[in-house]
BANUZA-967072 format. One record per residue (C-alpha): residue in three letters; x, y, z. Coordinates in steps of 0.5 Angstrom, whole numbers, plus 500, padded with zeros to 3 digits. Example, Ala and Ser with C-alpha at 12.3 -4.5 7.8 and 13.67 -1.06 7.14 Angstrom:
2
ALA525491516/SER527498514/
END
This chain:
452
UNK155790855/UNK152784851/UNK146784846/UNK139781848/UNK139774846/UNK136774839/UNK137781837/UNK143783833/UNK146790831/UNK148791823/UNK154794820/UNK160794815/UNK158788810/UNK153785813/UNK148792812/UNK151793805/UNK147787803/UNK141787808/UNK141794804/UNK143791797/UNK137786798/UNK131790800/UNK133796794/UNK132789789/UNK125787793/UNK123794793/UNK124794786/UNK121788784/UNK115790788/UNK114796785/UNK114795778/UNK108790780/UNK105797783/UNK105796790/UNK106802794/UNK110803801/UNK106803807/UNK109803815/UNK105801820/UNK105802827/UNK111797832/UNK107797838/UNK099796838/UNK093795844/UNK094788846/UNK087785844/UNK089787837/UNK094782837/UNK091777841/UNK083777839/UNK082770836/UNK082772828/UNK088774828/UNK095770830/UNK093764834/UNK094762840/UNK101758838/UNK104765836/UNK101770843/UNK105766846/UNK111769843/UNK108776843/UNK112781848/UNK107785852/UNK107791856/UNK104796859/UNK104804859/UNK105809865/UNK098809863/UNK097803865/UNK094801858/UNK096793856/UNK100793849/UNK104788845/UNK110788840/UNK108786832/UNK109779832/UNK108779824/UNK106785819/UNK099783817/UNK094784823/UNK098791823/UNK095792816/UNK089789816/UNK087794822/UNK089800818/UNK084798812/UNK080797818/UNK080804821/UNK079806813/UNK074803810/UNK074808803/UNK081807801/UNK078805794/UNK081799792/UNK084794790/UNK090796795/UNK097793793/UNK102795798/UNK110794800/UNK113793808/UNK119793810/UNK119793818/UNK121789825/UNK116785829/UNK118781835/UNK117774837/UNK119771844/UNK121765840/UNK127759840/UNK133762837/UNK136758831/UNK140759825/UNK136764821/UNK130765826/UNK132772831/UNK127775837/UNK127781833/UNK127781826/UNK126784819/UNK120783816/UNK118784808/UNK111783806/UNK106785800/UNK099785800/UNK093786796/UNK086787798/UNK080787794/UNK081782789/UNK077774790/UNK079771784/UNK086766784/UNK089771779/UNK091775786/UNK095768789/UNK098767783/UNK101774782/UNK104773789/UNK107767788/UNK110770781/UNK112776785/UNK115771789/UNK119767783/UNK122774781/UNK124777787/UNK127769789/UNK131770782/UNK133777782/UNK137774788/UNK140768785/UNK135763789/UNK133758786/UNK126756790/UNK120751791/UNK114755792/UNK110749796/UNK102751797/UNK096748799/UNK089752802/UNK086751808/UNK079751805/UNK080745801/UNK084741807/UNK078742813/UNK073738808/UNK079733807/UNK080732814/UNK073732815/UNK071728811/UNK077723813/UNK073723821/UNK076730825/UNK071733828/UNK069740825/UNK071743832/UNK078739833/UNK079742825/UNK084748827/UNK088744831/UNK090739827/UNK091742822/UNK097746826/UNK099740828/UNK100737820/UNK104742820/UNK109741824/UNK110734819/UNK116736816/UNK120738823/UNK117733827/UNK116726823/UNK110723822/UNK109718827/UNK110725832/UNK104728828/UNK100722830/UNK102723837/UNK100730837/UNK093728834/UNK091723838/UNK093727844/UNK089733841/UNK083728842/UNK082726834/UNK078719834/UNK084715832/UNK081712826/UNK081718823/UNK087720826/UNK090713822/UNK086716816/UNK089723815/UNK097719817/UNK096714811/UNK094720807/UNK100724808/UNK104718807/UNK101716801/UNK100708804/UNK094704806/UNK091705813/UNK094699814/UNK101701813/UNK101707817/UNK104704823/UNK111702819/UNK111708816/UNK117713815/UNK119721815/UNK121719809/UNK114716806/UNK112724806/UNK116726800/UNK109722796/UNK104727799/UNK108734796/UNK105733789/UNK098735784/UNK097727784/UNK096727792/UNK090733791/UNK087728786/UNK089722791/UNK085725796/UNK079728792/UNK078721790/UNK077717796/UNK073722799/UNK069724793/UNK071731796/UNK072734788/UNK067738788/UNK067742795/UNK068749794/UNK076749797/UNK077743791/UNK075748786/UNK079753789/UNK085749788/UNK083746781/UNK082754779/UNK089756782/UNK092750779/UNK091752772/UNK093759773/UNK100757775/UNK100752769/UNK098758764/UNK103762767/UNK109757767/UNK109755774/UNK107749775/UNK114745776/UNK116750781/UNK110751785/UNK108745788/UNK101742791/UNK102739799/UNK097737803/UNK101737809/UNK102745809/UNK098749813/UNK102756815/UNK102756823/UNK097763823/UNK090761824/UNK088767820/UNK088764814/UNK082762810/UNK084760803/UNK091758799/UNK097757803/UNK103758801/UNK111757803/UNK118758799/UNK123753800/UNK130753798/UNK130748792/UNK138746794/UNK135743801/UNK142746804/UNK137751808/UNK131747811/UNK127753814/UNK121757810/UNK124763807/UNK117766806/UNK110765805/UNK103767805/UNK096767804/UNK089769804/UNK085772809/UNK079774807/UNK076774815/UNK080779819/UNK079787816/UNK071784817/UNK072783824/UNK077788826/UNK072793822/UNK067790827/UNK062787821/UNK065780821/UNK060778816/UNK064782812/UNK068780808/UNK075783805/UNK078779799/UNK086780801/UNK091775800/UNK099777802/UNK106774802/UNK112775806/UNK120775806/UNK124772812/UNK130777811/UNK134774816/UNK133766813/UNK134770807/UNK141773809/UNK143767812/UNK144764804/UNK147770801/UNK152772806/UNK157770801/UNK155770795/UNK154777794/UNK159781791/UNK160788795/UNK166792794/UNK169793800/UNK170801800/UNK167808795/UNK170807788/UNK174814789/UNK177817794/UNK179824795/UNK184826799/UNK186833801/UNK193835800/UNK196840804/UNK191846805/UNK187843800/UNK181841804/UNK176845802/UNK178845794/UNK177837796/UNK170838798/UNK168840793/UNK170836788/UNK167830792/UNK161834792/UNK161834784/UNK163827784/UNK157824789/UNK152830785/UNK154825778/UNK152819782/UNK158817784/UNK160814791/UNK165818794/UNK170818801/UNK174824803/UNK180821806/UNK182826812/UNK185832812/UNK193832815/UNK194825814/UNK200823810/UNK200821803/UNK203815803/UNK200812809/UNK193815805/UNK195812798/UNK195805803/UNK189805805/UNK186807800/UNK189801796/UNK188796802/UNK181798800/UNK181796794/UNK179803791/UNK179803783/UNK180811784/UNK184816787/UNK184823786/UNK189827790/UNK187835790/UNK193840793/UNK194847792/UNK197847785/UNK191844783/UNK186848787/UNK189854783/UNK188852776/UNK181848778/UNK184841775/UNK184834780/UNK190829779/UNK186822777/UNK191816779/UNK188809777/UNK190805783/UNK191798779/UNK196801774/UNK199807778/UNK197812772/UNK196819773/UNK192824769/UNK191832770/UNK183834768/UNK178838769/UNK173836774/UNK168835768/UNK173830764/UNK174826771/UNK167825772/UNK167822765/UNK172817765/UNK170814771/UNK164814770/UNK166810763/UNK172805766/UNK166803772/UNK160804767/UNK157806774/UNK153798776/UNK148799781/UNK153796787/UNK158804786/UNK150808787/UNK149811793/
END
């Protein structure tokens, strides 16, 4: 037997800190006031394949199927177009609505380092709010959760309005718009040259395929021919914003101003060095229609995005059947696998419960409920198992690093105290099931990591 390519089972320490790091989401989440929501894993195919929602690049990684039925459906290649149709089939949730998802979406995509076929994704989202405050507070959200996990990160944004009146204004037709702005997306991975290429195979008028490669690179027209992958790392600042505005005369368009108000926000806030304008970033979704965004690894030792986002005001409209309607929603999501791969040995779990009880003798049940009394106080507790010798239980427990033992026999089951042994000095202590509660809870002073 063998797991399907891109899919994996978890256990054992791996699943301690994929727990360890949801609990820490989950936590700075809430206390922005989002609350939980689950939606549902398999969806009607023209949910997830119509124009407005996912684009035509990730339907091709869509897994379908059909009922016995014979009803055509599709695993959820993301957790956004799932939530933008229940808003749509409840259109009197009061709002603004912030909300939580941890849940698993499927894309029949390559499989590398990081990114799986069936994976965990972390989104929050937040609908009814137009102004920037609502971007600015997600990518603040995303800097606490980030810190809270020891990343340091580089949050890097862009808006899609403010990018179609660039590309425009440089010569790409209105219609070819979309296409290249997929295209400048891929700038990071493919190289600039390649992104050329693609434009001009796209059907871009050359000239302005020149222009918007000159842009990027932050050379002359007429250097662009020699220019490097290396020459993009000009573009990813404030100053290329004001570069572009400048030559295109482009300053006051509506996306301008969308920047310049976000911009303002992020400096007020204090994010202004970790938040980074770059005009080559896109997001690979077409249901954007505002600000992107995308969280990086600032070492640079892990090159993939670790999550991002972005408004999309367009799809709740058009999936309520009113596309004239707008629904001002902006979300973010957490890549738990990428996120995984940079924490996999830096956290520090225990390797087992800090208390075991073992039953000595015929002391089983007097050992139950002792374990019951310690997991009542908060206590994580493993019973070891009944018959087993002493000393082979002793080992196991010290082989596992446990802190604490508590051995139960029938002499301590008939005066109602425990015997505490503390594995690093081998002391041992008769008490009372009160008193042992209390000194461990003192020696451990109970860290988050000991809780269930």
């Amino acid at each position: 037997m063998q797991n399907v390519k891109g899919t994996t089972d978890y256990y054992g320490k791996e699943q301690a800190i994929r727990s360890r790091i949801r609990s820490l989401m989950q936590e700075v989440f809430e206390r922005y006031d989002y609350d939980s929501m689950e939606t549902a894993v398999l969806n009607e195919l023209p949910l997830l394949t119509a124009k407005y929602s996912g684009g035509g690049e990730i339907v091709q990684e869509m897994y379908r199927l059909n009922d016995r039925g014979e009803r055509q459906l599709g695993l959820r290649y993301d957790l956004t177009v799932p939530f933008a149709k229940v808003i749509a089939m409840q259109p009197g949730l009061p709002l603004p609505m912030r909300r939580y998802e941890f849940g698993k979406v499927f894309r029949d995509g390559p499989v590398k380092r990081g990114r799986m076929r069936e994976f965990m994704q972390c989104d929050v989202d937040v609908v009814g709010i137009r102004g920037p405050e609502a971007e600015a507070e997600l990518m603040q959200l995303a800097a606490d959760v980030f810190g809270k996990l020891g990343i340091d990160v580089t949050l890097r944004w862009n808006n899609r309005r403010f990018l179609s009146e660039w590309l425009q204004a440089a010569g790409v037709s209105a219609e070819l718009a979309a296409d290249a702005m997929l295209t400048i997306d891929k700038l990071a991975k493919a190289g600039i040259n390649a992104v050329h290429s693609e434009l001009l195979a796209k059907g871009v008028d050359p000239g302005a395929a020149q222009s918007v490669i000159a842009d990027l690179s932050g050379t002359d027209a007429a250097e662009t021919a020699d220019a490097t992958d290396a020459a993009v790392d000009g573009g990813a600042s404030v100053s290329a914003f004001e570069r572009l505005c400048g030559k295109y005369g482009i300053g006051m368009c509506p996306g301008a101003q969308e920047v310049r108000s976000l911009q303002a926000l992020l400096a007020a806030i204090g994010l202004e060095e970790q938040c980074l304008f770059d005009p080559s970033l896109t997001r690979g979704l077409s249901f954007y229609t505002g600000t992107v965004y995308e969280a990086f690894d600032a070492s640079g030792s892990y090159a993939s995005s670790l999550g991002g986002g972005g408004r999309y005001d367009a799809i709740i409209g058009q999936l309520a059947g009113i596309p004239d309607t707008e629904y001002a929603t902006v979300g973010l999501s957490f890549g738990l696998e990428p996120i995984m791969e940079l924490l996999r040995d830096r956290m520090d779990l225990p390797a087992a419960a800090p208390v075991t009880v073992i039953p000595v003798g015929s002391a089983t049940a007097e050992a139950l409920r002792t374990a019951a009394a310690l997991r009542s106080s908060g206590i994580r507790t493993r019973l070891a198992p009944a018959g087993r010798k002493l000393r082979k239980a002793l080992a196991s427990a010290s082989a596992d690093g446990t802190p604490f033992v508590i051995l139960v026999g029938e002499d301590e089951a008939a005066s109602g105290t425990v015997r505490l042994k503390e594995m690093a000095s081998m002391n041992e202590s008769v008490l009372d099931i009160e008193e042992t509660i209390y000194k461990i809870e003192r020696s451990l002073r109970l860290p988050f990591r000991y809780y269930l």
